[in-house]
C-alpha angles and dihedrals in degrees: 000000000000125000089258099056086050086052093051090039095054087043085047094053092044095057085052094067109271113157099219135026120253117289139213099327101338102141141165113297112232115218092261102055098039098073120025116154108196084044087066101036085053081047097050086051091045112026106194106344104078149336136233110269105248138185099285097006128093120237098256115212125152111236093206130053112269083240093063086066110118126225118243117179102304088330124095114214138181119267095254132032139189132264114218099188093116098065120102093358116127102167105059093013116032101234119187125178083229078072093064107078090055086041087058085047087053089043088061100042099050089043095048087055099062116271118129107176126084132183129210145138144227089239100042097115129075128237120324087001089060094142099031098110087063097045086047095057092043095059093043094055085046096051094046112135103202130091129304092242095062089041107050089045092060122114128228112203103180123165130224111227117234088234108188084242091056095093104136136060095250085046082074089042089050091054100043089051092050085047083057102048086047087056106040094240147138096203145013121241090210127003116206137193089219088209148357132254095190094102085054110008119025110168079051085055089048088057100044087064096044093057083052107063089038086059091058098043098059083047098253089129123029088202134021123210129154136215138218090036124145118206094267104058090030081062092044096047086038088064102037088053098044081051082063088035095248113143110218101219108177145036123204114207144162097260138165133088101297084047093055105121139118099285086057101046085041087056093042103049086044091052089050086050099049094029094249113153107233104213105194116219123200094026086166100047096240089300094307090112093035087093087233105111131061136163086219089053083042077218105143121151129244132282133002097346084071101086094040096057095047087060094043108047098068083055100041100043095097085058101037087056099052092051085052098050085047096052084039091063091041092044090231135120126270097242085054088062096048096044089043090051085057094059097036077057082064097258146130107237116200107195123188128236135189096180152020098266091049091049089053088052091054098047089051090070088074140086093032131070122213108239129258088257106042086057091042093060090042089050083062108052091045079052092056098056121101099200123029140174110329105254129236106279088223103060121116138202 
């Protein structure tokens, strides 16, 4: 079903005497999926937590307690997301449309395990293929094959680039209305600035916000966060939007253990002061924590990552160790440690995946916690490097 036809179905529906739009990813039933017996007897057995496999459908079972979901804003998500960054980037990642049918399988697989919260953006795509991250993720959420009630309870998180030519307030709406098109939706989730100008441009930073909080009052985002913000102007853009009575829910960093610096500690104390969800992008450092590179091994991966990870491994070797004794002694991966670290830390980590591998590794980071001690002694050894992950040249104080 195109965007269009969404858009029709949820006026349609409207006419007919709803009291409210669509939200988030509700969307026209098809016959099939309207009436299926044997899905609601499993869901009478069951309320709320899977759903019998059928012919077509995954088994959906949430790998996490419903207590471990995070607040953000009004909405409840899993303790963990998924980064879509990958998807559509040649350049860093690789990215082929051969990839697409498996990036639908691990779609399905995440979602059907219970994770409901997705990250994107307006620029992840390179080149000609600038948006397809977006278009990508819409059709996924369209082709699931899964049941209405998981679906339609999945989060879109998408940002809006600060693009030199975005200089006015309905620039921001403009961009939030083409994100939505891309995706095939009503409404955002979460609508995000994806980085300041104030360090090079701040009456375009003035704009941005206030294209921000225009986005949220004519209902195109149910909730507004920003990334790449340190604590001073997350302080600044926290109380420009509360004087418009915006909340600001959510807080995009750096952040792992090779991020773990005072910029990340600073953003994270001021969000649990002012109730702010931190979501931590690049958990992983781009690999470098996942214990599967090595200049020994002369395994590096490919691209540009490349060189910087030729520089960084010597450095980072002390740290890298400790994460893989401690995922030794819990029979676990290293990128499970180092995912799992990010949430004990009271975050919402967002990993990437570009296949289905990847996408198990990941999930396997849920349903346990890494105990006070284990973090502590891996507090430690990310303490003890002197030069960690390079940091996102966007983000501001």
């Amino acid at each position: 079903m195109s965007a269009l036809q969404l858009r029709r179905c949820g006026q349609r529906r409207t006419e007919l005497g709803s009291t409210q739009p669509f939200k988030g990813l509700n969307r026209c039933r098809s016959r099939r999926q309207a009436f299926q017996p044997v899905q609601a007897f499993w869901q009478q057995l069951l309320p709320g937590r899977s759903k019998a496999p059928g012919p077509s459908g995954p088994a959906e079972r949430q790998l996490y307690r419903p207590s471990e979901m995070v607040p953000l804003g009004d909405l409840k998500v899993s303790p963990m997301g998924l980064g879509t960054w990958s998807w559509g980037n040649r350049f860093l990642w690789g990215y082929d449309e051969s990839q697409d049918p498996e990036l639908q399988q691990l779609f399905n697989l995440v979602v059907s395990s219970g994770i409901n919260v997705f990250d994107t953006a307006d620029s992840y795509g390179t080149g000609r293929l600038n948006g397809k991250s977006e278009l990508l993720l819409g059709q996924f959420i369209r082709e699931y094959p899964g049941s209405d009630r998981v679906r339609d309870g999945l989060h879109v998180a998408t940002k809006f680039a600060a693009y030199p030519w975005r200089v006015l307030p309905g620039n921001v709406v403009a961009a939030c209305r083409g994100s939505l098109r891309r995706l095939g939706l009503e409404q955002l989730s979460v609508g995000q600035l994806h980085w300041s100008t104030a360090n090079y441009q701040p009456l375009q930073e003035l704009a941005l916000q206030a294209g921000l909080a225009d986005c949220y009052e004519q209902g195109l985002v149910r909730e507004v966060g920003v990334s790449n913000y340190g604590p001073e102007q997350l302080r600044k853009i926290h109380a420009a939007l509360g004087k418009r009575g915006v909340p600001l829910a959510s807080a995009q960093i750096q952040f792992s253990l090779l991020s773990w610096g005072t910029a990340q500690q600073d953003l994270k104390s001021l969000c649990d002061d002012l109730g702010v969800t931190v979501i931590a992008y690049s958990p992983l450092a781009l690999g470098l924590l996942s214990g599967k590179y090595s200049l020994e091994s002369g395994r590096l991966p490919e691209g540009p990552r490349a060189a910087l990870f030729r520089q960084l491994l010597p450095e980072v070797a002390p740290l890298v160790e400790v994460v893989g004794l401690v995922a030794q002694e819990r029979r676990k991966t290293p990128a499970q440690v180092a995912i799992n670290w990010c949430m004990c830390k009271g975050t919402v980590p967002i990993p990437g995946a570009k296949d289905l591998g990847q996408a198990r590794e990941n999930l396997g980071a849920l349903g346990w916690r890494l105990g006070a001690g284990e973090v502590a002694e891996l507090d430690r050894a990310a303490a003890g490097i002197k030069k960690g992950m390079v940091q996102n040249i966007f983000q501001t104080k």
